[in-house]
N, CA, C and O atoms as a GROMACS GRO file, in nm:
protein
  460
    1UNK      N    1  -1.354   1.426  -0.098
    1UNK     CA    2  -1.243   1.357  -0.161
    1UNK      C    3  -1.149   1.461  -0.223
    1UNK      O    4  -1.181   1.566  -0.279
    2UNK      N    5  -1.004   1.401  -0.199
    2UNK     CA    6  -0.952   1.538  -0.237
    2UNK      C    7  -0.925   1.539  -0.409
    2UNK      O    8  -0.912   1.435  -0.473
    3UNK      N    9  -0.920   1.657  -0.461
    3UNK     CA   10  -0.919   1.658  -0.630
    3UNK      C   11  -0.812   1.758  -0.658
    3UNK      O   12  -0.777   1.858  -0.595
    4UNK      N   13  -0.778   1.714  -0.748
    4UNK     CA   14  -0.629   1.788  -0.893
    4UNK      C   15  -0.681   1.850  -0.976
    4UNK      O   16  -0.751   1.809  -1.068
    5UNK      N   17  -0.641   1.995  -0.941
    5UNK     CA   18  -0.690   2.102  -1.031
    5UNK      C   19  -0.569   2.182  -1.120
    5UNK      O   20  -0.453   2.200  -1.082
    6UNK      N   21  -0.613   2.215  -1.215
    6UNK     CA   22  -0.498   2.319  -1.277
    6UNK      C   23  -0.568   2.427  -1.257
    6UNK      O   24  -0.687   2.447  -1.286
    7UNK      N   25  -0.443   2.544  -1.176
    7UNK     CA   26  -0.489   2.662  -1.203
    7UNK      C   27  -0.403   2.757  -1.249
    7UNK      O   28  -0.288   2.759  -1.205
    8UNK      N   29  -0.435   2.825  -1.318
    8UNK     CA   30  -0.331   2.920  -1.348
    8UNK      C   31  -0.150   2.816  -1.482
    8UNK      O   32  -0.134   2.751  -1.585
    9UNK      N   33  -0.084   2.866  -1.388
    9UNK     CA   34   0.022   2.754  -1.380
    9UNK      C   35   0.066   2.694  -1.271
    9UNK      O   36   0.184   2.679  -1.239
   10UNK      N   37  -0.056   2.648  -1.196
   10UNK     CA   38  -0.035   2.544  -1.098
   10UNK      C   39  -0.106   2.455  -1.112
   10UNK      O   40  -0.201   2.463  -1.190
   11UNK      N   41  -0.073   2.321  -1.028
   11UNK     CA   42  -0.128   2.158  -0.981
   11UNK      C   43  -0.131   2.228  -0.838
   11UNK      O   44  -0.042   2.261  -0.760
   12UNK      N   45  -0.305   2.240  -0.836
   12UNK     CA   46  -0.394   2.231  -0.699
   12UNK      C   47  -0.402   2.122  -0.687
   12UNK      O   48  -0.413   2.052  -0.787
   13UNK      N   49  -0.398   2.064  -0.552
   13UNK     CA   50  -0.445   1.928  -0.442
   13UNK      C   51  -0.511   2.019  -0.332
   13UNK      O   52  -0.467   2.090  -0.242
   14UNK      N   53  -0.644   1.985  -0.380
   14UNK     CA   54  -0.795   2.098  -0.286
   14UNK      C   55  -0.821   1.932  -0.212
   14UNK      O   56  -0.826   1.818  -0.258
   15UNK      N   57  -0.830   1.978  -0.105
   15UNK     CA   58  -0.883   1.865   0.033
   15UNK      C   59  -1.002   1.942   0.053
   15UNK      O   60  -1.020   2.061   0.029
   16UNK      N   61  -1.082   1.853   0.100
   16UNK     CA   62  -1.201   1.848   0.172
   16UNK      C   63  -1.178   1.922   0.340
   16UNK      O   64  -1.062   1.918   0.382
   17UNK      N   65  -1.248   1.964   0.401
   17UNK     CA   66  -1.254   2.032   0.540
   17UNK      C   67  -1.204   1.904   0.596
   17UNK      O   68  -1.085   1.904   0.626
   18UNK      N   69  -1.285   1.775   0.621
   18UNK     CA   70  -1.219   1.653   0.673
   18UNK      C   71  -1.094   1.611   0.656
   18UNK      O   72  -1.010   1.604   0.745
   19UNK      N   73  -1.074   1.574   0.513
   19UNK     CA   74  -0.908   1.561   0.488
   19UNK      C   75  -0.796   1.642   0.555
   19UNK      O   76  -0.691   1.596   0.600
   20UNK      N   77  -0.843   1.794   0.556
   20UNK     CA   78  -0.774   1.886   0.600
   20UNK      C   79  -0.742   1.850   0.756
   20UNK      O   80  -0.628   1.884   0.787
   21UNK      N   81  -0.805   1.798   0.844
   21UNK     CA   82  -0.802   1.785   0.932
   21UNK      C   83  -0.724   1.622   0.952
   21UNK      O   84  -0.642   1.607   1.044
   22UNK      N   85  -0.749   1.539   0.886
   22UNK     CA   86  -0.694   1.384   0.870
   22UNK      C   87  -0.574   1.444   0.825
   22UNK      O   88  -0.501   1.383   0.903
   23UNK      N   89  -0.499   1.512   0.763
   23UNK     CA   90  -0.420   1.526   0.722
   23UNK      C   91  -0.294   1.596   0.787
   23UNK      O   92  -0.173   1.570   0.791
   24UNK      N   93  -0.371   1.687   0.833
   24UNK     CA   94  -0.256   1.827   0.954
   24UNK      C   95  -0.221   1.911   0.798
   24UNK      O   96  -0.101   1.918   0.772
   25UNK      N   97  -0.297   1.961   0.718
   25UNK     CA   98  -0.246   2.002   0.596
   25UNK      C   99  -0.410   2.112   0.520
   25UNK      O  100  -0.531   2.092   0.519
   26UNK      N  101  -0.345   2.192   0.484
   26UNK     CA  102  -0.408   2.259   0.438
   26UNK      C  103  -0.367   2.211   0.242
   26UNK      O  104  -0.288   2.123   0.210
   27UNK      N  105  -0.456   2.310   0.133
   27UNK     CA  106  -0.487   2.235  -0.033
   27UNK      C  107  -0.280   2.279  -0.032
   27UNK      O  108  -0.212   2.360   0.032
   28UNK      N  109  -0.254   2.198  -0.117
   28UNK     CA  110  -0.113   2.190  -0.179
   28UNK      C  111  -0.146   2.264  -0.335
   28UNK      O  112  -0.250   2.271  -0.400
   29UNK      N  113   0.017   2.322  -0.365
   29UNK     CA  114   0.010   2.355  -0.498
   29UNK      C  115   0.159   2.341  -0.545
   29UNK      O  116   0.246   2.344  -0.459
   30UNK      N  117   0.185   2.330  -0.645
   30UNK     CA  118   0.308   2.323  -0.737
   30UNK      C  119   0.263   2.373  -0.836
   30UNK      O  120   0.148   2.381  -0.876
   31UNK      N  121   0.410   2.429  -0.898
   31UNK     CA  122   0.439   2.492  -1.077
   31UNK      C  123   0.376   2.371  -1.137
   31UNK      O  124   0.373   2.258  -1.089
   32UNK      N  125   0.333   2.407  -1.235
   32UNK     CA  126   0.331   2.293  -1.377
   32UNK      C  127   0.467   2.234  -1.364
   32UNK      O  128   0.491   2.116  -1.335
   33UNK      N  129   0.582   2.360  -1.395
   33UNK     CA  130   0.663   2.339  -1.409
   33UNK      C  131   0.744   2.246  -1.346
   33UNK      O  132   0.836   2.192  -1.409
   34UNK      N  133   0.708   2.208  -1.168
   34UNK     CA  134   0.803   2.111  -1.122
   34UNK      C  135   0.739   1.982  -1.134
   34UNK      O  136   0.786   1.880  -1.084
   35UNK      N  137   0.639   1.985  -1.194
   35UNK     CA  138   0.616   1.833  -1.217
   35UNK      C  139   0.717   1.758  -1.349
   35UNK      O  140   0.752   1.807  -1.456
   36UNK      N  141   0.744   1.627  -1.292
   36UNK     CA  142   0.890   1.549  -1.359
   36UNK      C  143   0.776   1.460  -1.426
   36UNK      O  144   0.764   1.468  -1.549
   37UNK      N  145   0.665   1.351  -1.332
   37UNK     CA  146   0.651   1.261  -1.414
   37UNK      C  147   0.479   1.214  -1.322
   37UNK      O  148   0.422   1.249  -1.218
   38UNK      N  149   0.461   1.150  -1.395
   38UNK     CA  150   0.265   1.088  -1.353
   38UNK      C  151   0.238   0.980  -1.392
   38UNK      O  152   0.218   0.950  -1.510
   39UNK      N  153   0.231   0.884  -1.264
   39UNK     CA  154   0.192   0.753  -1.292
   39UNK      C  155   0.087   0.692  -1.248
   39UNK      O  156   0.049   0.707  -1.132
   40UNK      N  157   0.017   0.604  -1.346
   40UNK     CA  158  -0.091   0.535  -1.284
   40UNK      C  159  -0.065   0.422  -1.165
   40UNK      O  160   0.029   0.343  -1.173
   41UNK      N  161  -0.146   0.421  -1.066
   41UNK     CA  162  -0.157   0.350  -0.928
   41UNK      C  163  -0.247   0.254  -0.934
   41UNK      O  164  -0.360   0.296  -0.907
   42UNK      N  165  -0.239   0.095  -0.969
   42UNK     CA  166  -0.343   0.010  -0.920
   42UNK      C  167  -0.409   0.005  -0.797
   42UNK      O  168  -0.529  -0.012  -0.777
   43UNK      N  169  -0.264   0.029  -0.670
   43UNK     CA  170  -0.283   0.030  -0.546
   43UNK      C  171  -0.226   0.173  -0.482
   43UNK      O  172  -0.107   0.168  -0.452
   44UNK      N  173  -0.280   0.274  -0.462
   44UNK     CA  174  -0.235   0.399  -0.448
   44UNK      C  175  -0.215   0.370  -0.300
   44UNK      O  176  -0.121   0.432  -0.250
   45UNK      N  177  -0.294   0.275  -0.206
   45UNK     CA  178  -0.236   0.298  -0.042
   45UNK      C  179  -0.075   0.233  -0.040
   45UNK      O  180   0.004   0.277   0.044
   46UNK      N  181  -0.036   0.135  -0.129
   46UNK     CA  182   0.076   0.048  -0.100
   46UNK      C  183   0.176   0.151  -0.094
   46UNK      O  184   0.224   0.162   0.020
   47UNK      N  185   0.234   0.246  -0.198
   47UNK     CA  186   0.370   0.327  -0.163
   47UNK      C  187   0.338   0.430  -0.074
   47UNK      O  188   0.438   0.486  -0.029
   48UNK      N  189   0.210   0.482  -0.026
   48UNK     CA  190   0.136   0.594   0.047
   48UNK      C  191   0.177   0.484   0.247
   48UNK      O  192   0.156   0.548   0.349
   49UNK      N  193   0.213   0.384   0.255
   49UNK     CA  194   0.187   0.323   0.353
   49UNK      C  195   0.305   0.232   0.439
   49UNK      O  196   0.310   0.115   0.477
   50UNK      N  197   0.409   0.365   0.450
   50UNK     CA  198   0.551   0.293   0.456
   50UNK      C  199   0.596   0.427   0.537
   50UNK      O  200   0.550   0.538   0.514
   51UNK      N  201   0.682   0.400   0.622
   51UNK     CA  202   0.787   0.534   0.666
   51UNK      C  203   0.729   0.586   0.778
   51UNK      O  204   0.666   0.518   0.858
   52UNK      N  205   0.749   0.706   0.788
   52UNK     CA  206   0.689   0.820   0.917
   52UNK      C  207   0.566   0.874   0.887
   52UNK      O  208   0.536   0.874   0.767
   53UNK      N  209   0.486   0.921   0.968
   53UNK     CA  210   0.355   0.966   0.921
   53UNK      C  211   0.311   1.074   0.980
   53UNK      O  212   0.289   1.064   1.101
   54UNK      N  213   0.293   1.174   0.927
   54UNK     CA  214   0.227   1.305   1.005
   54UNK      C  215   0.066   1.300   0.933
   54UNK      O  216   0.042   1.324   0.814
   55UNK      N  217  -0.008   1.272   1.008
   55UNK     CA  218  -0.179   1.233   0.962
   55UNK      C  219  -0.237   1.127   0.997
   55UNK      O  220  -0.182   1.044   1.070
   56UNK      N  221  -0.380   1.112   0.941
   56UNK     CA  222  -0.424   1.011   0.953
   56UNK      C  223  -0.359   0.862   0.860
   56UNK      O  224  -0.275   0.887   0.774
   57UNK      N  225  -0.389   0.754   0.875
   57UNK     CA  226  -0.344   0.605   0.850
   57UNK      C  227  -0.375   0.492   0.917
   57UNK      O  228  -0.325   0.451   1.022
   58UNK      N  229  -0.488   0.427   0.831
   58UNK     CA  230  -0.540   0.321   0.886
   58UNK      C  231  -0.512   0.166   0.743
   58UNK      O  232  -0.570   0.125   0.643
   59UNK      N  233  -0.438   0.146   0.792
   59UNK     CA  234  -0.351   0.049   0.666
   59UNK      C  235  -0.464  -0.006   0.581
   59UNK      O  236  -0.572  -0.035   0.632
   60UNK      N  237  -0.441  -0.020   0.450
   60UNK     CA  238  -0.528  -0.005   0.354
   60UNK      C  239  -0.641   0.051   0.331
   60UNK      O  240  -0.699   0.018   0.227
   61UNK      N  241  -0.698   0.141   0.414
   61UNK     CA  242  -0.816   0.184   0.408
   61UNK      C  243  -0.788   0.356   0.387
   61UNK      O  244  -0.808   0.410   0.278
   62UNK      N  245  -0.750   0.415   0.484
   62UNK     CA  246  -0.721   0.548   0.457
   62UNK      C  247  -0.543   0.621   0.454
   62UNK      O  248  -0.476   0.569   0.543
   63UNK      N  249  -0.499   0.679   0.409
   63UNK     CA  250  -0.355   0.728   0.414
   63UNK      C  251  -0.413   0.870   0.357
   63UNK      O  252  -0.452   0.881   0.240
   64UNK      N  253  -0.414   0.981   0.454
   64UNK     CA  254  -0.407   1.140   0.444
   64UNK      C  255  -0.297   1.173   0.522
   64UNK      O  256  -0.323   1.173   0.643
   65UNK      N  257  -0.174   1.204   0.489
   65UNK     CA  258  -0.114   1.209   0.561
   65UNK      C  259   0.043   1.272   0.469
   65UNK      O  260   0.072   1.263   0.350
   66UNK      N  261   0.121   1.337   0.587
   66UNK     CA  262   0.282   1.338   0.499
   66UNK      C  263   0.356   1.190   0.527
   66UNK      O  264   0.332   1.145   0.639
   67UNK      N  265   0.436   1.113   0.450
   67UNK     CA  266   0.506   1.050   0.467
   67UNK      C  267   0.662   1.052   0.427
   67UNK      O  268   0.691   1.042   0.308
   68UNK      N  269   0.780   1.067   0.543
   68UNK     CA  270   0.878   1.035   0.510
   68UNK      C  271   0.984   0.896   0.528
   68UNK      O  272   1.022   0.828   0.623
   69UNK      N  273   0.996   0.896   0.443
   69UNK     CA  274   1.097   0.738   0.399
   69UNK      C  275   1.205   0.739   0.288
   69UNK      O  276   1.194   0.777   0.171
   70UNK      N  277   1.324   0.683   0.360
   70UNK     CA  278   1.423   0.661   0.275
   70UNK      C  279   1.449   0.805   0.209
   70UNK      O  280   1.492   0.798   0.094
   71UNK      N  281   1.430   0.930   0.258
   71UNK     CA  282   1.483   1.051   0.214
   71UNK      C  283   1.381   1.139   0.117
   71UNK      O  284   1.403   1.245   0.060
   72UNK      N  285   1.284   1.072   0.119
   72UNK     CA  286   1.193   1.123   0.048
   72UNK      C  287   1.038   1.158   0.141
   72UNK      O  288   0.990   1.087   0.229
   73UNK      N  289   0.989   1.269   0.098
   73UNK     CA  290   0.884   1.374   0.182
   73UNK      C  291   0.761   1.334   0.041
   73UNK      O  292   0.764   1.376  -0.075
   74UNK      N  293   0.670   1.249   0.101
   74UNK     CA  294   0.568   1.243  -0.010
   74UNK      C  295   0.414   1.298   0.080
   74UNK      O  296   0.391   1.257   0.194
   75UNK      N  297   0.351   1.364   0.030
   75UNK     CA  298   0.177   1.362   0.092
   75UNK      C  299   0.061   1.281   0.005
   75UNK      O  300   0.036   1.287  -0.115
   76UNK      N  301   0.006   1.215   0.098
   76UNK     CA  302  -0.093   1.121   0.017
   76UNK      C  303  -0.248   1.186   0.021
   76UNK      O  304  -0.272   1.296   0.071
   77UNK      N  305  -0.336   1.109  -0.032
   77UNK     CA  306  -0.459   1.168   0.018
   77UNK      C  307  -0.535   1.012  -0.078
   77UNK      O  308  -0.543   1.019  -0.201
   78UNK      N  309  -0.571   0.915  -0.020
   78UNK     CA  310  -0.567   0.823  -0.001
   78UNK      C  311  -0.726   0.738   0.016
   78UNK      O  312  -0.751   0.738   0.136
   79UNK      N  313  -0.814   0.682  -0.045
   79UNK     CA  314  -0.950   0.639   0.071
   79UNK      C  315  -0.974   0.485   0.000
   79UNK      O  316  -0.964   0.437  -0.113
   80UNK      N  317  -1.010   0.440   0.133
   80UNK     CA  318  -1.082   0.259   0.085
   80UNK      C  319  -1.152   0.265  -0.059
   80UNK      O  320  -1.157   0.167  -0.133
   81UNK      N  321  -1.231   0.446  -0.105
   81UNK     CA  322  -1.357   0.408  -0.203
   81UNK      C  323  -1.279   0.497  -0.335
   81UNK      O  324  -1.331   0.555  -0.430
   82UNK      N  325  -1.159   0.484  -0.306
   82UNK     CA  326  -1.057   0.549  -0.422
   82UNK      C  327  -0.925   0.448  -0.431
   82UNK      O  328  -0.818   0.506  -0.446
   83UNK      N  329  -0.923   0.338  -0.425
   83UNK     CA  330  -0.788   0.245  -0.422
   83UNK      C  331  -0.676   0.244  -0.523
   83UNK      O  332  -0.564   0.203  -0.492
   84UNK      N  333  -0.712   0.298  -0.666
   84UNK     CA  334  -0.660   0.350  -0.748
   84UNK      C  335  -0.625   0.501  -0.748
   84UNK      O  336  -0.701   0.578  -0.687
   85UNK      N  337  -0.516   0.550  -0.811
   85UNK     CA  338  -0.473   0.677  -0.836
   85UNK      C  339  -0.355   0.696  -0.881
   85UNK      O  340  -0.298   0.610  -0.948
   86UNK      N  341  -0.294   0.828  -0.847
   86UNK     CA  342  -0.204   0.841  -0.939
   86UNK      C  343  -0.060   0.920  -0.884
   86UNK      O  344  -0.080   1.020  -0.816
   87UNK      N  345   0.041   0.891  -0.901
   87UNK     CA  346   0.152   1.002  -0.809
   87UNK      C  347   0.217   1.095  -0.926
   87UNK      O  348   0.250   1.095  -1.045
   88UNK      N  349   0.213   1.146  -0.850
   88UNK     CA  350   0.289   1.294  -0.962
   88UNK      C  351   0.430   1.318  -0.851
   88UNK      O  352   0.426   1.354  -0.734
   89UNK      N  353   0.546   1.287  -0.931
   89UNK     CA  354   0.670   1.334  -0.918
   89UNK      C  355   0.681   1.469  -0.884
   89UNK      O  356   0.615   1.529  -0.968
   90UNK      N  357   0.742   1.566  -0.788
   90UNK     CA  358   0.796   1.669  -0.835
   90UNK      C  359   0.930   1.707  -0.775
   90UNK      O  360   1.001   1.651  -0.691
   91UNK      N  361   0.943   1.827  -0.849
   91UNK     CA  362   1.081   1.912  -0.780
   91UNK      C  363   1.083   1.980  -0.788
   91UNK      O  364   1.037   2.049  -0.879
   92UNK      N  365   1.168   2.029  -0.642
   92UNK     CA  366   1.203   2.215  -0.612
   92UNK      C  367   1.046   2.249  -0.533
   92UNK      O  368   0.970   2.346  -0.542
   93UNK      N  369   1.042   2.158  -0.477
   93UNK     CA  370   0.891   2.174  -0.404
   93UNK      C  371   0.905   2.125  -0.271
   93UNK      O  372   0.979   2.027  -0.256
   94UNK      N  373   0.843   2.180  -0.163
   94UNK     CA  374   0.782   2.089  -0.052
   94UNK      C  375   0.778   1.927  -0.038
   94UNK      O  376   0.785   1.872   0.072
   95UNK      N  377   0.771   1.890  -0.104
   95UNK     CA  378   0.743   1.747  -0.118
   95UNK      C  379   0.810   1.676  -0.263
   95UNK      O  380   0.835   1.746  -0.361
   96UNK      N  381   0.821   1.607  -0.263
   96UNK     CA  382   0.874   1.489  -0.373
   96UNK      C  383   0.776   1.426  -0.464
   96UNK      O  384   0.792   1.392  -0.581
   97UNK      N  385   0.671   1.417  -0.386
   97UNK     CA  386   0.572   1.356  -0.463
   97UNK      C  387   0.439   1.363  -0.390
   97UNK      O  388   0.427   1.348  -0.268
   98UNK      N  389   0.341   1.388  -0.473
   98UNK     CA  390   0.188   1.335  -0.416
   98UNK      C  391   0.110   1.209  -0.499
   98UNK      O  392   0.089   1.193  -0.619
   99UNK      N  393   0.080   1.130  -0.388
   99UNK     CA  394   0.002   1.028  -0.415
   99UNK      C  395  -0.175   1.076  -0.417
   99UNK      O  396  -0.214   1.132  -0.315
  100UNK      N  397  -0.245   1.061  -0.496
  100UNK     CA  398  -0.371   1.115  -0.495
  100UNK      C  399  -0.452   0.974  -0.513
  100UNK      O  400  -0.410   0.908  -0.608
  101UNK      N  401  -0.570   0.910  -0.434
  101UNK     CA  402  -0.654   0.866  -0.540
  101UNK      C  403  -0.749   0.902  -0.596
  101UNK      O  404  -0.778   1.021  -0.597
  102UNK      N  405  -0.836   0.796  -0.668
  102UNK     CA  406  -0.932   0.898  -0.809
  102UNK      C  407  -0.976   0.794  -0.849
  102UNK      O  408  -0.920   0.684  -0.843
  103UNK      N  409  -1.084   0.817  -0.896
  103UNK     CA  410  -1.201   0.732  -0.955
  103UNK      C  411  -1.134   0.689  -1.064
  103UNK      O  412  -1.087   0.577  -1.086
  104UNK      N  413  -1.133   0.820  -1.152
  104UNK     CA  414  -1.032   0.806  -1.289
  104UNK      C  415  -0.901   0.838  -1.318
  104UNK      O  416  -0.885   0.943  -1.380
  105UNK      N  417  -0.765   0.751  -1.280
  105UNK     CA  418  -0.693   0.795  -1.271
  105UNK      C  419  -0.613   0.815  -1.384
  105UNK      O  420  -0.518   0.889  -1.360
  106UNK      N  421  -0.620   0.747  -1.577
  106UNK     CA  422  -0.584   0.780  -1.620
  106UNK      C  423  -0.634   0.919  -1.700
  106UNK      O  424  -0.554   0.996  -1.752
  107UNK      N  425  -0.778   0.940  -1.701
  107UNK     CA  426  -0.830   1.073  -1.691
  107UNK      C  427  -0.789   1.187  -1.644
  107UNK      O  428  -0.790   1.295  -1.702
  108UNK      N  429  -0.733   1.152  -1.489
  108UNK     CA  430  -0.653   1.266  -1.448
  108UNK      C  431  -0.489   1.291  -1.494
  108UNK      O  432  -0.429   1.397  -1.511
  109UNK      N  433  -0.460   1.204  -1.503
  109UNK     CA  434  -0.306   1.201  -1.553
  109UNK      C  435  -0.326   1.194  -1.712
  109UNK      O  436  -0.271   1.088  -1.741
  110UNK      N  437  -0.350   1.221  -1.768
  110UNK     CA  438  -0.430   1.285  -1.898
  110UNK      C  439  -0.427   1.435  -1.899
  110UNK      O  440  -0.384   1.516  -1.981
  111UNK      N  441  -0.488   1.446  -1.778
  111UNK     CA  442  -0.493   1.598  -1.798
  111UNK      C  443  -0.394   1.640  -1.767
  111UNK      O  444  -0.348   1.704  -1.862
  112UNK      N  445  -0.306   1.644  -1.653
  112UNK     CA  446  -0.198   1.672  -1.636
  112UNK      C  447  -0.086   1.686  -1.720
  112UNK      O  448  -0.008   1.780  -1.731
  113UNK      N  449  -0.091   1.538  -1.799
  113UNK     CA  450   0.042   1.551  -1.907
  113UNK      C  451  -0.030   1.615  -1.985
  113UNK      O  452   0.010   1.538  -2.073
  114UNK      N  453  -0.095   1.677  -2.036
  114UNK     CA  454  -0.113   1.784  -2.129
  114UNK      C  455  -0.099   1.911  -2.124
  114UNK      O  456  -0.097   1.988  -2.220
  115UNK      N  457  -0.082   1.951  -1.955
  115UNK     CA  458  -0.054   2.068  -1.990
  115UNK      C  459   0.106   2.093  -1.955
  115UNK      O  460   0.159   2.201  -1.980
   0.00000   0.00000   0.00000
């Protein structure tokens, strides 16, 4: 399952060998700094499950994948046994946003806005 790490002054997104492969994507990283904003996800596949797709996507069940829509470049990482999670905004990055899910997603977005 993939997990949100701080390192340094970065937001790691570490994938699993599988994901990596569901995905076409090797672990992601951003500044602290370009993160804008972090929200909790009741349903993390619903905005993860729209647009173009480079990855795997099996509608509500899995979304590992890049998605573009409506001008925006988001990467998800997505599973049936994670339905909750959390997206982190960013900018001046690769992507616009990552959708993650997570067991605990205000736990993780906890940690995040703190640092």
């Amino acid at each position: 399952m993939a997990e949100l790490e701080i390192v340094a002054e970065e937001l790691v997104l570490k994938l699993s060998a599988k994901e990596k492969l569901e995905g076409i994507h090797g672990d992601l990283r951003a500044p602290l700094s370009a993160i804008r904003s972090v929200e909790i996800l009741e349903n993390a596949h619903q905005p993860a499950d729209r647009g173009l797709k480079l990855g795997t996507r099996i509608h509500g069940v899995i979304e590992v994948a890049t998605v573009t829509s409506k001008g925006e470049r988001i990467f998800a990482a997505v599973h049936h046994d994670t339905p909750r999670g959390i997206r982190i905004d960013l900018e001046g990055t690769e992507y616009d946003a990552w959708i993650v899910g997570c067991s605990d997603p205000e736990k993780v977005a906890e940690r995040i806005r703190s640092r």
